[in-house]
C-alpha positions as CSV (number, residue, x, y, z in Angstrom):
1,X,4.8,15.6,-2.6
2,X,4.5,15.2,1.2
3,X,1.7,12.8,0.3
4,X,4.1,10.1,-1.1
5,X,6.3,11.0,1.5
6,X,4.0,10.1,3.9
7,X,3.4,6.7,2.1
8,X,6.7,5.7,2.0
9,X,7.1,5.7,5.8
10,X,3.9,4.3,6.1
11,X,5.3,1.3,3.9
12,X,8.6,1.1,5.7
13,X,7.4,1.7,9.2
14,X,4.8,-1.4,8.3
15,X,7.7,-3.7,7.3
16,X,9.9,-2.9,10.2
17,X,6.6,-3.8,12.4
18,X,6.1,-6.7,10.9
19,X,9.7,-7.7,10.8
20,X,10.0,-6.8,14.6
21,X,7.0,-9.2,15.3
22,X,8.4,-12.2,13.4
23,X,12.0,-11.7,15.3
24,X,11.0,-11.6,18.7
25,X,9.1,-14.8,18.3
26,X,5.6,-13.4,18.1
27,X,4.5,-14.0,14.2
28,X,5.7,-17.4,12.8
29,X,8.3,-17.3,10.1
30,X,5.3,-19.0,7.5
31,X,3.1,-16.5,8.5
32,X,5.3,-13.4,8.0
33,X,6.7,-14.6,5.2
34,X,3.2,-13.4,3.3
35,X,2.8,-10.4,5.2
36,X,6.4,-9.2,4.6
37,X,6.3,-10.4,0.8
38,X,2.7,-8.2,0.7
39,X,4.2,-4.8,2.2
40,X,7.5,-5.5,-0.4
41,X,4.8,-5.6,-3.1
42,X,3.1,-2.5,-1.7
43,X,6.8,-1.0,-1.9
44,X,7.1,-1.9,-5.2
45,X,3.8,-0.3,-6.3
46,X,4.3,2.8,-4.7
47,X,8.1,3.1,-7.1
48,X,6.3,2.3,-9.7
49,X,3.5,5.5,-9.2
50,X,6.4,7.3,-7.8
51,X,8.3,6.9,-11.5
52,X,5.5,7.7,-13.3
53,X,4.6,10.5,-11.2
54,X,8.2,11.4,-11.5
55,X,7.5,11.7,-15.4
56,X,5.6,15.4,-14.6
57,X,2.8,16.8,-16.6
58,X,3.3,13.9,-19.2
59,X,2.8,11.0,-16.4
60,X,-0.5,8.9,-17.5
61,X,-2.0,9.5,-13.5
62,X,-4.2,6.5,-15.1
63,X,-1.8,3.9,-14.9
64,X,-0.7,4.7,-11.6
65,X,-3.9,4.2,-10.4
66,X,-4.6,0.9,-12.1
67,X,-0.8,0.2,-10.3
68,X,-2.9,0.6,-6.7
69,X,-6.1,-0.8,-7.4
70,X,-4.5,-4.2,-8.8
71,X,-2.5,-4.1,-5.5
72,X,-5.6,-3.4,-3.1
73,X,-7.5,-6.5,-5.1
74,X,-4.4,-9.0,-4.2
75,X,-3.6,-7.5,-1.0
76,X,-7.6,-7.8,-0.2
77,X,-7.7,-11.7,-1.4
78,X,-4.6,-12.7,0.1
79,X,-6.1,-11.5,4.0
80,X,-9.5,-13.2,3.0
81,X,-7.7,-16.9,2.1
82,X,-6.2,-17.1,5.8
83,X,-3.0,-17.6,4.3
84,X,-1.3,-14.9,7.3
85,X,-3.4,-16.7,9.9
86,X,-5.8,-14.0,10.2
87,X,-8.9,-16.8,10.5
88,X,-11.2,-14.2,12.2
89,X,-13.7,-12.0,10.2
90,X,-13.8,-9.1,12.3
91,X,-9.7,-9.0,12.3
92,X,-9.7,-9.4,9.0
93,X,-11.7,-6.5,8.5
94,X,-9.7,-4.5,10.7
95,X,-7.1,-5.0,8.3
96,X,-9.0,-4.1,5.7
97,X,-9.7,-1.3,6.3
98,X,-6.3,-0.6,7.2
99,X,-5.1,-1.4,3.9
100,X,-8.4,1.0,2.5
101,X,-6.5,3.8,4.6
102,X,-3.4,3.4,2.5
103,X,-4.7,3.0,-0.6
104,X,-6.9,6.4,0.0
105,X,-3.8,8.1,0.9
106,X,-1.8,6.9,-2.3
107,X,-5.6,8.0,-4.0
108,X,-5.5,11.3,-2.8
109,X,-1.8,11.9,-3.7
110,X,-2.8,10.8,-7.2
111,X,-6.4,13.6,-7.1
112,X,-4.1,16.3,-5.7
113,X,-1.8,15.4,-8.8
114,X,-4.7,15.2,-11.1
115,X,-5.9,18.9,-9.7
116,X,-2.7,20.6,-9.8
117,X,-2.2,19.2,-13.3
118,X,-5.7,20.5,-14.2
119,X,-4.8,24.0,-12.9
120,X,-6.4,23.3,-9.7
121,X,-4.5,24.6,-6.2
122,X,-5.6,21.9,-4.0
């Protein structure tokens, strides 16, 4: 499980960021708001997998997974609209794939799962 350790921080250690940002000044309260509302989504998503993975051999791995691609799709259109005030394509790209590199490491927590459950030592 040092995996979904990892995540969490990951998830905190994002919010913190971005609520450091919006305190000093730097990131607008209307466009943090979005950004902060997103990573307290992404929190809430990776409970969620974190229950069901909780469940052992019986957790439905499937579920969890349909848990992060939903998020990826909303975190993925909400960038795209503007709406954080990320207007540039490249930037938003950037954070694209930033948001990739998350949802691959909640991915392969949920294949290593998958493996061990299989009988697999991964």
């Amino acid at each position: 499980m040092a995996d979904n350790a990892i995540l969490a921080q990951f998830v905190d250690t994002a919010e913190q960021g971005t609520e450091l940002v919006n305190t000093s000044g730097a990131l607008p309260d209307d466009v943090a708001r979005p950004v902060i509302t997103l990573e307290q989504k992404f929190a809430d998503v990776h409970e969620k997998i974190t229950a069901i993975l909780n469940l052992g051999p019986s957790a439905d791995l499937s579920k969890a997974a349909e848990l992060l691609n939903q998020f990826e799709k909303d975190a993925n259109a909400l960038i795209a609209s503007g709406e954080i005030g990320i207007k540039n394509p490249k930037t938003q790209m950037t954070i694209s794939a930033d948001l990739r590199n998350a949802v691959a490491l909640a991915d392969a927590l949920l294949s290593d799962i998958q493996l061990v459950k299989n009988g697999v030592n991964p």
